[in-house]
N, C-alpha and C positions, 0 to 999 in steps of 0.2 A: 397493615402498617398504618400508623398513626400521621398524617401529614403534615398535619397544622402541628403535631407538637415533632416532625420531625426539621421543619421548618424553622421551626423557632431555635432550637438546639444549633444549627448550623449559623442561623444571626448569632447565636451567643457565643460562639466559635471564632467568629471573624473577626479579621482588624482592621479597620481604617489606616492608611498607610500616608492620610493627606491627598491622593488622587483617589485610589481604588481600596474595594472592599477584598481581602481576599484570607483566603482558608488556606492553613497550610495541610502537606501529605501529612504528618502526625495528628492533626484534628481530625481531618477526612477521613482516617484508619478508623481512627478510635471512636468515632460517630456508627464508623459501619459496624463495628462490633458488638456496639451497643442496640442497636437495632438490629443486629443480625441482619445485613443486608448486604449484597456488591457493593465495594466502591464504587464503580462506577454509578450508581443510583445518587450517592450520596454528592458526586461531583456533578449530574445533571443538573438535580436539584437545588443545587448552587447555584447555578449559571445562570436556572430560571427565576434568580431573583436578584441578579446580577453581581453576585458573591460569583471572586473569580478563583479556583482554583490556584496554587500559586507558582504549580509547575506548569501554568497554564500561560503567566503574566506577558512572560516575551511574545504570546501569539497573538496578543489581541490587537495589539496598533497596528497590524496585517489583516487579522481573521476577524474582528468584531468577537464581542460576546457571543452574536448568533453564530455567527461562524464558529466559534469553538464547541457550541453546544448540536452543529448539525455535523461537527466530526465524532462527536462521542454519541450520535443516534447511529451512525454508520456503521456498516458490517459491509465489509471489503476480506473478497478472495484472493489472496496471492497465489495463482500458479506457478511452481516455482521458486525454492528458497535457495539455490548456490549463490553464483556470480552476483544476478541484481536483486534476484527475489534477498539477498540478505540481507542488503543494505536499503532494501524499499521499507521491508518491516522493521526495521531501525528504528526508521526517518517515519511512518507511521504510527507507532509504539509510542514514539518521542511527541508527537504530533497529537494524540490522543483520540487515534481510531477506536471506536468505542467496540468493535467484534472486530479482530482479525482470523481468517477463515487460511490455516494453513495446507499445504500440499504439494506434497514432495514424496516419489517411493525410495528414491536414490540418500545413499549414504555418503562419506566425508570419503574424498582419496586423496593418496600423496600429491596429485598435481592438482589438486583444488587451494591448497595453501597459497598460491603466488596471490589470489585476488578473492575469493570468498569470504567475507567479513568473520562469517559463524565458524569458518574450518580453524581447526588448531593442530599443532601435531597428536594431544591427546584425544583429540574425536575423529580421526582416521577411523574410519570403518562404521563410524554411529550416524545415525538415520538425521537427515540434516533438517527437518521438522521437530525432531526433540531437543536439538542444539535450539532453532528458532522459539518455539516454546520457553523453554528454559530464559533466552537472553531477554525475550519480551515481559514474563512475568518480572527479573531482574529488571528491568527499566520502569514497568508500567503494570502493577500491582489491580489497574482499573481496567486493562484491558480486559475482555472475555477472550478465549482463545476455545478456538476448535480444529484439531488436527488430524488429516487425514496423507498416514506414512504409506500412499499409495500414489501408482505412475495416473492421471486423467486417463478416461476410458471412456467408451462409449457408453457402457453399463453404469457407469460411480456419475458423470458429469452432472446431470442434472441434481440430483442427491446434494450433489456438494457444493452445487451452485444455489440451492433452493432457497435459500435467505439471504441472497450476496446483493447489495445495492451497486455496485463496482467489481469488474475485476480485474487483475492486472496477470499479464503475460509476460510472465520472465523465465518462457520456455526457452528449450534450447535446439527445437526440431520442429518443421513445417507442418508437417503432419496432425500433429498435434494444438497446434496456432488454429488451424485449420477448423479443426475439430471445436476449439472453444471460440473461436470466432462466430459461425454457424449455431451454435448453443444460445451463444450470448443472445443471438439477434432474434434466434427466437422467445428466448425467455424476456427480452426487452434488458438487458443487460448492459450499458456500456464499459466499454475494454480500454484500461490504459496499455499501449504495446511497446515495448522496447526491445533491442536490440543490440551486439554488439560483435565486431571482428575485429581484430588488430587494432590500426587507431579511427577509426570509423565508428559509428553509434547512430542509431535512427529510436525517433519516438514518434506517438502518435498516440489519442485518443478518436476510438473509434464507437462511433454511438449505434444502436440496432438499425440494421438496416442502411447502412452506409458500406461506401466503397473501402477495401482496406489493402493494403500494400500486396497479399496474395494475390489479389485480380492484376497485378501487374505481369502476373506468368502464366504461361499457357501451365495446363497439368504436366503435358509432357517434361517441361522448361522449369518448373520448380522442383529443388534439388528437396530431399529429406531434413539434411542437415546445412545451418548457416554458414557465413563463411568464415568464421571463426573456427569451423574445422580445422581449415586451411591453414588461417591468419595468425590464429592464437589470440590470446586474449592475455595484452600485461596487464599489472597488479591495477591500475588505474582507471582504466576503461568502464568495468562495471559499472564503479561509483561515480562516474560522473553521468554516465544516461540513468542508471537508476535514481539519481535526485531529480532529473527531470520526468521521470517517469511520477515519484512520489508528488512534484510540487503540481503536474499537472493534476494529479486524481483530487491534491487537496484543493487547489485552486477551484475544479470544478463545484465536488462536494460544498464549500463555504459557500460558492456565489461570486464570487472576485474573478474568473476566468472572464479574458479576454475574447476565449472564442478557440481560434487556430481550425473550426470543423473542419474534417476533409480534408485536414493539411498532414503531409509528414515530412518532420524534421529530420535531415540528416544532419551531423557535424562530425568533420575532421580534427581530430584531436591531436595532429601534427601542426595542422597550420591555425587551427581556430574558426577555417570559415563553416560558413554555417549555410543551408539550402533548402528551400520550403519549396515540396512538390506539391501540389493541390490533384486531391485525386478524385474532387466532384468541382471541377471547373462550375464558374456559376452559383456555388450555395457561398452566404454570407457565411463568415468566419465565428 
């Protein structure tokens, strides 16, 4: 590929808007086609010359230019596409993760409708990773997407962890938390984790090697499944930890995170309060 002259094609693409320089999706398409190359190439290569994408523009008074361009260098695993996993890869898709790493074996059921972004009544029974797939090319044409329609395993996790900078747990059983938690930490991995029962919700980003809400139960003492067994889970609940699941991964990723290590957030979504456990007493936030 030609740089300097792909380089120049995308300056003669752009508009001055009086603040910013920016490309719209119809140039950026048709740039890639011409070059036969990903959009997403086409949209980095922008950014590095501060040509902003223009489905881009709302992100930058938050994310910076480098910010937007160290979310489209990223490749983020979603464990997990019902309840939060749907609405994270949404909100990631939208956001402009540049690889979304999906994984899911489970398929669409009648009671997934009350609160699963991707469930419809016409994909009752279809594999909720091809739903995800499908919504994310529909939003984000630059995304790369890689799909694996299987349950996390002992045999698949490293496989399907192997190029993930991030991952995010939007499991729905301990066992399994478990399992990518101890992956992550050894592959050096950090974990966005969310949570959800009834009107309760916990988040957390947990970096390798850090303490993580598991260590709060003996083995005997931690159950399989959370307590949304129990609880249930209304239409609402998902989407509201799953956005703090997403704004923490992007927060991190850009550079603009505050911190929170070794914290996990609960909140009550009856009342609104909200409570920060520290689970490495002592490490700055």
């Amino acid at each position: 590929m030609d740089s300097v002259r792909l380089k120049r094609a995308i300056e003669e693409r752009s508009v001055y808007d009086g603040e910013r320089i920016l490309l719209s999706i119809e140039d950026s398409r048709n740039l890639a086609i011409s070059f036969e190359i990903h959009p997403l190439i086409i949209e980095k290569c922008a950014l590095e010359q501060g040509i902003i994408p223009r489905r881009y523009e709302r992100n930058i008074g938050v994310l910076g230019i480098e910010g937007q361009l160290r979310l489209l260098c990223s490749s983020i695993a979603v464990i997990g596409c019902g309840g939060l996993g749907g609405v994270i890869v949404e909100i990631l898709s939208r956001a402009g993760i540049g690889c979304l790493i999906l994984v899911d074996g489970d398929s669409f059921s009648e009671d997934n409708l009350n609160r699963q972004l991707l469930s419809s009544e016409a994909f009752v029974g279809r594999l909720k990773v091809e739903a995800a797939a499908e919504r994310i090319a529909a939003i984000n044409s630059a995304v790369r997407l890689v799909s694996y329609p299987v349950m996390l395993q002992a045999d698949n996790i490293r496989d399907i962890l192997n190029n993930a900078d991030m991952a995010v747990d939007a499991l729905d059983n301990n066992p399994s938390r478990k399992m990518l938690y101890e992956t992550c930490c050894e592959m050096g991995i950090p974990v966005v984790h969310g949570a959800v029962g009834g009107l309760m919700g916990q988040m957390a980003l947990y970096y390798p090697g850090s303490s993580t809400h598991l260590g709060l139960f003996s083995s005997s003492g931690m159950s399989e499944k959370g307590v949304e067994a129990v609880a249930g889970v209304p239409s609402f609940s998902p989407f509201v930890i799953a956005s703090l699941q997403a704004a923490r991964l992007i927060e991190e990723i850009t550079g603009i995170s505050t911190g929170l290590r070794g914290k996990l957030v609960f909140l009550d979504m009856l009342t609104f309060h909200s409570e920060i456990l520290d689970l490495e007493p002592g490490t700055e936030g």
